[in-house]
PASEBA-1860 file (N, C-alpha, C; in nm, 3 decimals):
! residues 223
1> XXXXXXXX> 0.389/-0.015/0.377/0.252/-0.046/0.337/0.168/0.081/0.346 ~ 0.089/0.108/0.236/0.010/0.189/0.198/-0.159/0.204/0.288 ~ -0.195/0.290/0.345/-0.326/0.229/0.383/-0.409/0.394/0.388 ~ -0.577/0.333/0.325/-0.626/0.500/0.310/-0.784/0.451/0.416 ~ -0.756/0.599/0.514/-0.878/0.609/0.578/-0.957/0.652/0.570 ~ -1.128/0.644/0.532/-1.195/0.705/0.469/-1.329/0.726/0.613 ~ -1.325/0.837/0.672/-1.396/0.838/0.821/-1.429/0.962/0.771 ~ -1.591/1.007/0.844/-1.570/1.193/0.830/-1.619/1.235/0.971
9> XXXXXXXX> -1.568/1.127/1.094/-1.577/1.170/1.186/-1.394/1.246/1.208 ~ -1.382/1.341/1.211/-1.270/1.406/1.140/-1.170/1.329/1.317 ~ -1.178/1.380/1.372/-1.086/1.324/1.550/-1.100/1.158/1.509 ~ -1.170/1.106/1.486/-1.114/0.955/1.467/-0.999/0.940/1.345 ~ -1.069/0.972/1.252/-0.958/0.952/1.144/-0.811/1.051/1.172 ~ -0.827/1.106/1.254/-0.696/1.156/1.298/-0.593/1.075/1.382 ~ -0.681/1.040/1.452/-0.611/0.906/1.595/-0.629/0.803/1.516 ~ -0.702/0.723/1.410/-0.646/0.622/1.339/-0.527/0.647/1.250
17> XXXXXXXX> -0.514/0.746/1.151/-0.413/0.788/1.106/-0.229/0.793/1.204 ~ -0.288/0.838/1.334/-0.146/0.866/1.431/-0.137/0.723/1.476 ~ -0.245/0.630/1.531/-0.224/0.509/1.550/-0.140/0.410/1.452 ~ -0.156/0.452/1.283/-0.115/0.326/1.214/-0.006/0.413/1.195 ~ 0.000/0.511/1.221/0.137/0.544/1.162/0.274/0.521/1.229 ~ 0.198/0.513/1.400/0.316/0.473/1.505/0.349/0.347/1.457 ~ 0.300/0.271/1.395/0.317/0.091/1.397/0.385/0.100/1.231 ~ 0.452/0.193/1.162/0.528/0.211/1.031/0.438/0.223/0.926
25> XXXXXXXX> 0.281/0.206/0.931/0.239/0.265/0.822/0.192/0.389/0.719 ~ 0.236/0.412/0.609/0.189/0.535/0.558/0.034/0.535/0.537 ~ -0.011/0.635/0.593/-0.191/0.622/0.598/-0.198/0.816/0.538 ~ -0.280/0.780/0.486/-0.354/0.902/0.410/-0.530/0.903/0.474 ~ -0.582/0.987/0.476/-0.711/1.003/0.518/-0.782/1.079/0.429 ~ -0.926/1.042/0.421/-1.059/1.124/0.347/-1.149/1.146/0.443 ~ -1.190/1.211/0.455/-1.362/1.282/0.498/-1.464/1.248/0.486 ~ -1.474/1.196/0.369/-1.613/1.223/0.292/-1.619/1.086/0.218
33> XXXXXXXX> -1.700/1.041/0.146/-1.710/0.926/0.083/-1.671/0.924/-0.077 ~ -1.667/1.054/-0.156/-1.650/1.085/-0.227/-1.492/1.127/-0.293 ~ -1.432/1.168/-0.127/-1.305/1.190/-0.144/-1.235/1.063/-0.170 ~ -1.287/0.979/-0.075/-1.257/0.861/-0.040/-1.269/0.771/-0.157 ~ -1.349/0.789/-0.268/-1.392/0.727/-0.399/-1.244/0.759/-0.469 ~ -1.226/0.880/-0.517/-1.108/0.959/-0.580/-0.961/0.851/-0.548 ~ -0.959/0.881/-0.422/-0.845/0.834/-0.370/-0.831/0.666/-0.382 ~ -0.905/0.612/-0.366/-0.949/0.423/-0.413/-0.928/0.425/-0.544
41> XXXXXXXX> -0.945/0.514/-0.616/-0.976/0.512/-0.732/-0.752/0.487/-0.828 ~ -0.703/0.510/-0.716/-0.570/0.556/-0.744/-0.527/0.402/-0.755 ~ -0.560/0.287/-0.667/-0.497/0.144/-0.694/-0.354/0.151/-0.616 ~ -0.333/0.298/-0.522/-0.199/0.250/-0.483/-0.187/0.174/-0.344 ~ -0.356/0.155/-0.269/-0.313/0.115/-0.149/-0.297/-0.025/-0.144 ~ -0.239/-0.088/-0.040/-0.235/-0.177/0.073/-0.353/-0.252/0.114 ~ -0.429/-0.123/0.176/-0.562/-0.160/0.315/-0.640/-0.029/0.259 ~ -0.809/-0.058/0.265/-0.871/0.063/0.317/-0.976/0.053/0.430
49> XXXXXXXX> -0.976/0.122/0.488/-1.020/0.150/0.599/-1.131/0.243/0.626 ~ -1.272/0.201/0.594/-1.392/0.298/0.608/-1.513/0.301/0.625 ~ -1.539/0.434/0.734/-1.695/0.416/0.777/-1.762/0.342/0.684 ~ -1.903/0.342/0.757/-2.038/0.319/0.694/-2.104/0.402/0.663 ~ -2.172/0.465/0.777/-2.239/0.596/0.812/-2.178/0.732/0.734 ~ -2.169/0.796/0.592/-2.121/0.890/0.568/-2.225/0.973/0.506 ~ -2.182/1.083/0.499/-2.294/1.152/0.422/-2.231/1.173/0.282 ~ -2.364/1.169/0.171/-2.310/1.139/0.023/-2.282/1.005/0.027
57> XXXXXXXX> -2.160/0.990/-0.032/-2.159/0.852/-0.055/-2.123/0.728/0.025 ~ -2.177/0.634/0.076/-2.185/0.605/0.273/-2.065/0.467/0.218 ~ -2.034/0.378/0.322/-1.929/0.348/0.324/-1.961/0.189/0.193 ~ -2.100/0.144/0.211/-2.127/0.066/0.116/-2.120/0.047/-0.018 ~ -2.179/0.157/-0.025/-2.160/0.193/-0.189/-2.050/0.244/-0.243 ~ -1.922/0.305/-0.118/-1.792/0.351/-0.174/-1.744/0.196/-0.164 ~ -1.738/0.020/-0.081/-1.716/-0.051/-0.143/-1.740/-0.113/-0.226 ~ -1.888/-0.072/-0.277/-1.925/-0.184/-0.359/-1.843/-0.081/-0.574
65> XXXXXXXX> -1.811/0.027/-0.512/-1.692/0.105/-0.644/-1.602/0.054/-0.662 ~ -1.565/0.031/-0.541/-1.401/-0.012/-0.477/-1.445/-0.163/-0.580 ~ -1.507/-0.236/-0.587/-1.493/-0.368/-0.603/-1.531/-0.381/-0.798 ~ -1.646/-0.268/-0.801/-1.688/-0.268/-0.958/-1.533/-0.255/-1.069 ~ -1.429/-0.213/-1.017/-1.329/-0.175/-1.014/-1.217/-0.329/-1.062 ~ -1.261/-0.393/-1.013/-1.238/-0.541/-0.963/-1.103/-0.555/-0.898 ~ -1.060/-0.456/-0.794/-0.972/-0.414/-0.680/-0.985/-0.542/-0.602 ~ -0.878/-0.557/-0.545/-0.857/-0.661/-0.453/-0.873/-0.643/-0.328
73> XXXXXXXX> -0.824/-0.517/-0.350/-0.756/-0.459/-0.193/-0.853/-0.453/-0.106 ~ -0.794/-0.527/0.032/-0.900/-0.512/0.141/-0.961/-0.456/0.208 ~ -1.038/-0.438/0.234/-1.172/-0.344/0.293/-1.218/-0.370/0.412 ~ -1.129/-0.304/0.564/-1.196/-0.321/0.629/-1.311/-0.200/0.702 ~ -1.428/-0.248/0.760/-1.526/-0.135/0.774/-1.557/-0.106/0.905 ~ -1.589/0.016/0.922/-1.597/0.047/1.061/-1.707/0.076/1.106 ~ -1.810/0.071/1.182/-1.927/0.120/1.192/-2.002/0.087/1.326 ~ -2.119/0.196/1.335/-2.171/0.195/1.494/-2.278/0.058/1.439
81> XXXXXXXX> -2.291/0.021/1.333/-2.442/-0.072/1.335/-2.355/-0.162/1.293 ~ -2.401/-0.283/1.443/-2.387/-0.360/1.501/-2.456/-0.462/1.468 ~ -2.567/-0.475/1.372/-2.675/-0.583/1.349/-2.640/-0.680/1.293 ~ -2.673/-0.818/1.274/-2.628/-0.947/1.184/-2.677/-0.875/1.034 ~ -2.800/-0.829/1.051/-2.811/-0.772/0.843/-2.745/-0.634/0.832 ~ -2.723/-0.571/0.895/-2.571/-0.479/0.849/-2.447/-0.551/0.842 ~ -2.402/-0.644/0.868/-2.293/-0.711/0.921/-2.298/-0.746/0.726 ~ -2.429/-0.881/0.709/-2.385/-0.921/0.602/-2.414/-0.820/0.477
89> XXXXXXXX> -2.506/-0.687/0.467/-2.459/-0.568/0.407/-2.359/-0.547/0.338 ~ -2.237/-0.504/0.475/-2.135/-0.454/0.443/-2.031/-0.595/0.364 ~ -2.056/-0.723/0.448/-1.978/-0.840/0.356/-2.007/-0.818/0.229 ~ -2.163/-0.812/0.192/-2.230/-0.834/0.072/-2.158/-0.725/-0.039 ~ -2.132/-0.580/-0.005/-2.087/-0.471/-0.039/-1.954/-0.489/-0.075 ~ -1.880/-0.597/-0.058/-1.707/-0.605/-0.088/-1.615/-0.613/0.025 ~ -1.702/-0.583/0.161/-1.600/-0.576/0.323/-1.556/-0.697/0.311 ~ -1.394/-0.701/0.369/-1.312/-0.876/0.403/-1.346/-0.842/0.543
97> XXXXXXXX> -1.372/-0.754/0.613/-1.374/-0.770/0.764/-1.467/-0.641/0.804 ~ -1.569/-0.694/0.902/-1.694/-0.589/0.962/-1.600/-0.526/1.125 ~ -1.570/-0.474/1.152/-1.513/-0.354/1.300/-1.641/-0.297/1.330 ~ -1.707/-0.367/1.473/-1.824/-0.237/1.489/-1.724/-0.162/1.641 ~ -1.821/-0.064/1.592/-1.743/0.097/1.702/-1.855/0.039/1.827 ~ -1.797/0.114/1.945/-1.634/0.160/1.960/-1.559/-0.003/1.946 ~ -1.453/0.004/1.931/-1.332/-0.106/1.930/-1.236/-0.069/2.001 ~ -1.124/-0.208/2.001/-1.029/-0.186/2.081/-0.930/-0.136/1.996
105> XXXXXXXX> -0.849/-0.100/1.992/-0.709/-0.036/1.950/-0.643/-0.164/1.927 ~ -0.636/-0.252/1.971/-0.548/-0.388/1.973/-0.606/-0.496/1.873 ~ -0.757/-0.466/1.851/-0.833/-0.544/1.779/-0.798/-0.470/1.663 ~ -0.821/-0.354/1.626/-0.820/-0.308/1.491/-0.677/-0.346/1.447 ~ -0.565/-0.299/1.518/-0.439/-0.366/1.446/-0.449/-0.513/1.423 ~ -0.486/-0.584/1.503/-0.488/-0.769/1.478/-0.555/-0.780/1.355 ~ -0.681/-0.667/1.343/-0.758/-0.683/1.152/-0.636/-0.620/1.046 ~ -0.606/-0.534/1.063/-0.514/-0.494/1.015/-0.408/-0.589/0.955
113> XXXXXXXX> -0.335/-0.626/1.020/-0.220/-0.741/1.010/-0.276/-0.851/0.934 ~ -0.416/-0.929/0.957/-0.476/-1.052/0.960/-0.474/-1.005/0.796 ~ -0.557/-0.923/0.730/-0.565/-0.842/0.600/-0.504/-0.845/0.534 ~ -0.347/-0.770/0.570/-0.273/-0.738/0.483/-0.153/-0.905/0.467 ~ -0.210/-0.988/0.567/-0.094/-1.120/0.589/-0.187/-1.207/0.449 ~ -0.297/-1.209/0.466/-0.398/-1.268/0.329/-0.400/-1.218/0.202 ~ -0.341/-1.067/0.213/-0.330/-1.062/0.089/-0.206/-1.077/0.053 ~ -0.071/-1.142/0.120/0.061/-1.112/0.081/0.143/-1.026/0.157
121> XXXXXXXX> 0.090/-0.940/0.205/0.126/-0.783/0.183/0.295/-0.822/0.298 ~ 0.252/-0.918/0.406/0.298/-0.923/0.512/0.438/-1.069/0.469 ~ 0.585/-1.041/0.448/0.637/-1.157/0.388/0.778/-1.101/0.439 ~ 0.885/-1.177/0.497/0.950/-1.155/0.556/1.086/-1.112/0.440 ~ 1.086/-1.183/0.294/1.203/-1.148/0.180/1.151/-1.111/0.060 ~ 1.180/-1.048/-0.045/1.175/-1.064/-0.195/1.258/-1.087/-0.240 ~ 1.262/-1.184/-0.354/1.380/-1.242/-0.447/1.326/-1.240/-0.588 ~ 1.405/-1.189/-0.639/1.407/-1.200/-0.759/1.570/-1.227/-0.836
129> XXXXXXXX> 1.598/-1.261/-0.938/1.718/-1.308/-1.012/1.773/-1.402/-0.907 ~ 1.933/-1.339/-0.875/2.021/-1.375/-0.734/2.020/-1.302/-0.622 ~ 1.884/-1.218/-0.626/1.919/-1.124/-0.509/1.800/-1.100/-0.430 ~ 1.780/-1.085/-0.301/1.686/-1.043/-0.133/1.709/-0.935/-0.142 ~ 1.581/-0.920/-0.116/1.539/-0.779/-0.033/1.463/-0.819/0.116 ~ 1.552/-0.753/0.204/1.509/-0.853/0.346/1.416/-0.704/0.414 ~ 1.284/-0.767/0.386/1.186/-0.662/0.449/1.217/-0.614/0.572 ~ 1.264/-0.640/0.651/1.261/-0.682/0.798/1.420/-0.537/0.806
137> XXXXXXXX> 1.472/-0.536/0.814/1.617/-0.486/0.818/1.644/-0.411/0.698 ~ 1.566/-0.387/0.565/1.620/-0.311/0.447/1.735/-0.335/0.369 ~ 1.799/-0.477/0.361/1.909/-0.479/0.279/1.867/-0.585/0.170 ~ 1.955/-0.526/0.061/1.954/-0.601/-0.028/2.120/-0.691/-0.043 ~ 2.102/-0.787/-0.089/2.190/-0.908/-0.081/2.210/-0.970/-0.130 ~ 2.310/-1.018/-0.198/2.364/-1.121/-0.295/2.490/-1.228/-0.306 ~ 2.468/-1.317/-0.268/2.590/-1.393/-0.230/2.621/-1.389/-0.107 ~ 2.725/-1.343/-0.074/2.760/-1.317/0.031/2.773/-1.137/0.048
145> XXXXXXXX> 2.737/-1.114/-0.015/2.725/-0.924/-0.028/2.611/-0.887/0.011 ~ 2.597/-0.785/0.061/2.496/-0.695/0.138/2.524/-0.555/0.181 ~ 2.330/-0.433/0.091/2.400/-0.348/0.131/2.253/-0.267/0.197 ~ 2.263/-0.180/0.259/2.182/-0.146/0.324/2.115/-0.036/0.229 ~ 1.959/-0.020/0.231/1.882/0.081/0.178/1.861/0.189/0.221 ~ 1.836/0.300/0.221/1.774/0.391/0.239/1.616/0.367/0.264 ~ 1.556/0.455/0.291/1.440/0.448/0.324/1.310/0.477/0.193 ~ 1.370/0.590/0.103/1.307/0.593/-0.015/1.381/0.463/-0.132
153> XXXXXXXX> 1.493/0.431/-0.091/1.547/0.360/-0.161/1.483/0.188/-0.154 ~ 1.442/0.121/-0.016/1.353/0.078/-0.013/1.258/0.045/-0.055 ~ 1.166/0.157/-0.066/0.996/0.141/-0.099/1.006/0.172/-0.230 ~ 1.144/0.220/-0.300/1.123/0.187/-0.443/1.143/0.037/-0.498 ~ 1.266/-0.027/-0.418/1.288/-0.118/-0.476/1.176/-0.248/-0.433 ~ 1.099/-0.209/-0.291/0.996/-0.314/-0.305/0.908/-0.334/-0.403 ~ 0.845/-0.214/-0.456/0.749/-0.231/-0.530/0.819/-0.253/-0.636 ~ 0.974/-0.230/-0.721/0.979/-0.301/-0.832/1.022/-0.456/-0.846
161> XXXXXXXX> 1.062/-0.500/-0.669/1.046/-0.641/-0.717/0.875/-0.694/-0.651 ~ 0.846/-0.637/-0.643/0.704/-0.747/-0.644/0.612/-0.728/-0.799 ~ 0.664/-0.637/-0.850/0.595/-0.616/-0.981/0.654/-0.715/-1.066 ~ 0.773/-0.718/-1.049/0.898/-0.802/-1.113/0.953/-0.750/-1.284 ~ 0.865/-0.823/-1.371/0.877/-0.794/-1.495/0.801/-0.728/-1.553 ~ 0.632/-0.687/-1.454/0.537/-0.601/-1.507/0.625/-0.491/-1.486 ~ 0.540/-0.353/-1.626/0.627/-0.230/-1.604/0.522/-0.149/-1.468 ~ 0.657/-0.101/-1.384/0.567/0.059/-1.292/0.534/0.127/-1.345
169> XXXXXXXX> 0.470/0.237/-1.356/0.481/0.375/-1.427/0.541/0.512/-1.312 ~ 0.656/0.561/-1.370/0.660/0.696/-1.278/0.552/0.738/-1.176 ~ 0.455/0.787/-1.221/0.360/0.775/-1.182/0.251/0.742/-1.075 ~ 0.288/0.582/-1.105/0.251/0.492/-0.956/0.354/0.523/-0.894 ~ 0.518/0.480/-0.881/0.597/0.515/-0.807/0.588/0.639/-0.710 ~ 0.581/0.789/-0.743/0.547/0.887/-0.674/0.471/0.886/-0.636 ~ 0.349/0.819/-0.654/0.210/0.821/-0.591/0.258/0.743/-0.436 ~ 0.303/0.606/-0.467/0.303/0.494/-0.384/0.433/0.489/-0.246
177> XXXXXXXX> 0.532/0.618/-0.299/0.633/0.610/-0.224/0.643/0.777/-0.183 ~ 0.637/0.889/-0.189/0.618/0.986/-0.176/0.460/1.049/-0.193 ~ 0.396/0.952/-0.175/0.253/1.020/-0.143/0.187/1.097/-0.293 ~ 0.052/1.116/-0.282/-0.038/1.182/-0.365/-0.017/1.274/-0.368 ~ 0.011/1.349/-0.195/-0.035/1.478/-0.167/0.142/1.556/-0.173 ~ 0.218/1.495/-0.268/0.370/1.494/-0.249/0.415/1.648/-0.367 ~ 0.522/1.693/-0.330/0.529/1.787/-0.407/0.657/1.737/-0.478 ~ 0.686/1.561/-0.519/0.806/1.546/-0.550/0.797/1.524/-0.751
185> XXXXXXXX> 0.857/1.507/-0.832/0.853/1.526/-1.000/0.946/1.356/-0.979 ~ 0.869/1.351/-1.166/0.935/1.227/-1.202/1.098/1.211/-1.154 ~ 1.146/1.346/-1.181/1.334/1.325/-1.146/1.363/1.265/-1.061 ~ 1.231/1.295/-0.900/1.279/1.199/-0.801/1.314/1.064/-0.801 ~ 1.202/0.990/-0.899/1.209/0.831/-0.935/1.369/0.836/-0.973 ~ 1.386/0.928/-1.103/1.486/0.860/-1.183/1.581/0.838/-1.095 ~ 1.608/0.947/-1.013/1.741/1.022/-0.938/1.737/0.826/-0.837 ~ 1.607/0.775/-0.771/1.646/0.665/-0.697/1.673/0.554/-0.753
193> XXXXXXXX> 1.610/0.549/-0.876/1.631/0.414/-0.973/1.812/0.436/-0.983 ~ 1.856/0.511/-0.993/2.028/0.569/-1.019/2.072/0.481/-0.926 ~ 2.031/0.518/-0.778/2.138/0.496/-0.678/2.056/0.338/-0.681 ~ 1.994/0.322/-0.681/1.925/0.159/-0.679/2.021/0.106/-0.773 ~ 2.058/0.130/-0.891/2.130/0.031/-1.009/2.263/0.072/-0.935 ~ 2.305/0.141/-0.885/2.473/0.147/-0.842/2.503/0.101/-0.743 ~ 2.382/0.016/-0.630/2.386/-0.053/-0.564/2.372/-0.188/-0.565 ~ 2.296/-0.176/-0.649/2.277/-0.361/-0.740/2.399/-0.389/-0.797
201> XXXXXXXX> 2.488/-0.340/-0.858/2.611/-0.347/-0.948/2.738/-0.390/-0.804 ~ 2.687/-0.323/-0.644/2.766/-0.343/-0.590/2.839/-0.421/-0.514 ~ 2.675/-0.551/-0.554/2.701/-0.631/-0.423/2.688/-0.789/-0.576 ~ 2.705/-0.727/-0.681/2.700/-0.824/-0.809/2.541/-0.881/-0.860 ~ 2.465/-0.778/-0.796/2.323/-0.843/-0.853/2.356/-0.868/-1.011 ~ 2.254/-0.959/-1.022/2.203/-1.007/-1.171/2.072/-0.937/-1.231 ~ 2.030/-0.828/-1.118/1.920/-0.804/-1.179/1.919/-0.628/-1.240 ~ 1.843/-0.596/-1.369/1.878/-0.517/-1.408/1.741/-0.411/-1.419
209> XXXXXXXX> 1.740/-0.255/-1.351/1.653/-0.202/-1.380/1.608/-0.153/-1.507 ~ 1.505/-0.232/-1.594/1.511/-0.172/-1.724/1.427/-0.081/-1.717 ~ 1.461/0.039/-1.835/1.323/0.128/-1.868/1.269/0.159/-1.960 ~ 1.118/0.163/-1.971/1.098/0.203/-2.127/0.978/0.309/-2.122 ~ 1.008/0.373/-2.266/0.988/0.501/-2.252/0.833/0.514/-2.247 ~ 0.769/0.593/-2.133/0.695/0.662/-2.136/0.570/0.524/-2.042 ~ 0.667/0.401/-2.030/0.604/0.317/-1.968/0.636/0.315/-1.854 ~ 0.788/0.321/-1.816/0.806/0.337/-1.675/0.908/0.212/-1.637
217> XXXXXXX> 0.948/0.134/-1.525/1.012/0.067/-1.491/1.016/-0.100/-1.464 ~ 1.065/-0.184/-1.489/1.041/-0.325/-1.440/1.196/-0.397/-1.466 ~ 1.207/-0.498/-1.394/1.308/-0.544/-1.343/1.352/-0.691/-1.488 ~ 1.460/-0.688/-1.531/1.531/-0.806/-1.582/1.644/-0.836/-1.495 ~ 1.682/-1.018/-1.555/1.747/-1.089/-1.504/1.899/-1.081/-1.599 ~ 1.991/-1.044/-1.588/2.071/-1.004/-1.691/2.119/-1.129/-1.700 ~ 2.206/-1.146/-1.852/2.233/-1.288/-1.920/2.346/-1.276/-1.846
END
């Protein structure tokens, strides 16, 4: 799971960043509200996660973008103002959940989790055709066959079965699995979509990575 922190108290967003990352998530961070616009603007996260209080563009008006957008993705906000009309502000602005500072460490993960379990994000299998993908352990499985993923091999094949038959684009893929800030080229996709179809073939999936050109990737059910 994807999650972007948008703080420009620079030492927090550092210890939130090391915090979600101990608990398996990939977290990216912004500064500024503006950076933080850019980066929302990408559609690849999960969760975002951001002040109020910013200078330039403050945390309200970077959700109420986030939402003009008509983004789903949840928004939780962090902030020293504590008031019932900041509270409904930031609701009013697109927030699914108000965090006033300081907080506990234990509370912000419980928002965290609560978030990403409402939007889906949090689901113990994917199935598509005859075949699991068991979130939990990384294997994919069919019948009585099972084979274990890799780690990039994984986070490719999650996101092409939750897309299912919509196409990915290269694109999103590198963005969503090797990061923004990644120095990896389309070849990387192709090179995993490879070992992904020679693993599907191994355990007798039915399902077939199709591709089309210049659109990118999505999954059929072969006859």
């Amino acid at each position: 799971m994807r999650i972007l922190v948008v703080e420009d108290e620079k030492r927090l967003a550092d210890s939130l960043k090391a915090l979600l990352a101990s608990k398996g998530f990939s977290v990216e961070t912004a500064y500024d509200g503006e950076t933080g616009s850019e980066y929302a603007a990408l559609g690849i996260y999960d969760l975002i996660i951001m002040d109020v209080m910013m200078p330039g563009l403050n945390g309200y008006e970077l959700a109420r973008q986030v939402r003009s957008g008509h983004s789903p993705v949840p928004i939780l906000m962090l902030t020293a103002k504590g008031e019932v009309l900041d509270r409904i502000e930031g609701l009013n602005a697109g927030a699914d959940y108000y965090l006033t500072k300081p907080f506990d460490n234990r509370e912000l993960l419980a928002c965290v989790h609560a978030l990403l379990r409402r939007q889906g994000g949090q689901v113990d299998t994917l199935i598509f055709g005859n075949t699991t993908l068991d979130i939990a352990d990384g294997t994919l499985s069919c019948g009585g066959e099972q084979i274990r993923l890799s780690a990039r091999e994984f986070d490719v094949m999650r996101l092409l079965m939750q897309s299912g038959s919509h196409n990915l684009s290269k694109e999103t893929l590198l963005a969503r699995v090797w990061g923004y800030d990644s120095n990896a080229v389309e070849n990387h996709v192709e090179v995993y979509v490879g070992f992904l179809r020679k693993k599907l073939a191994s355990i007798g999936s039915d399902i077939r990575i199709a591709a089309i050109r210049k659109l990118g990737y999505h999954l059929e059910v072969s006859d």
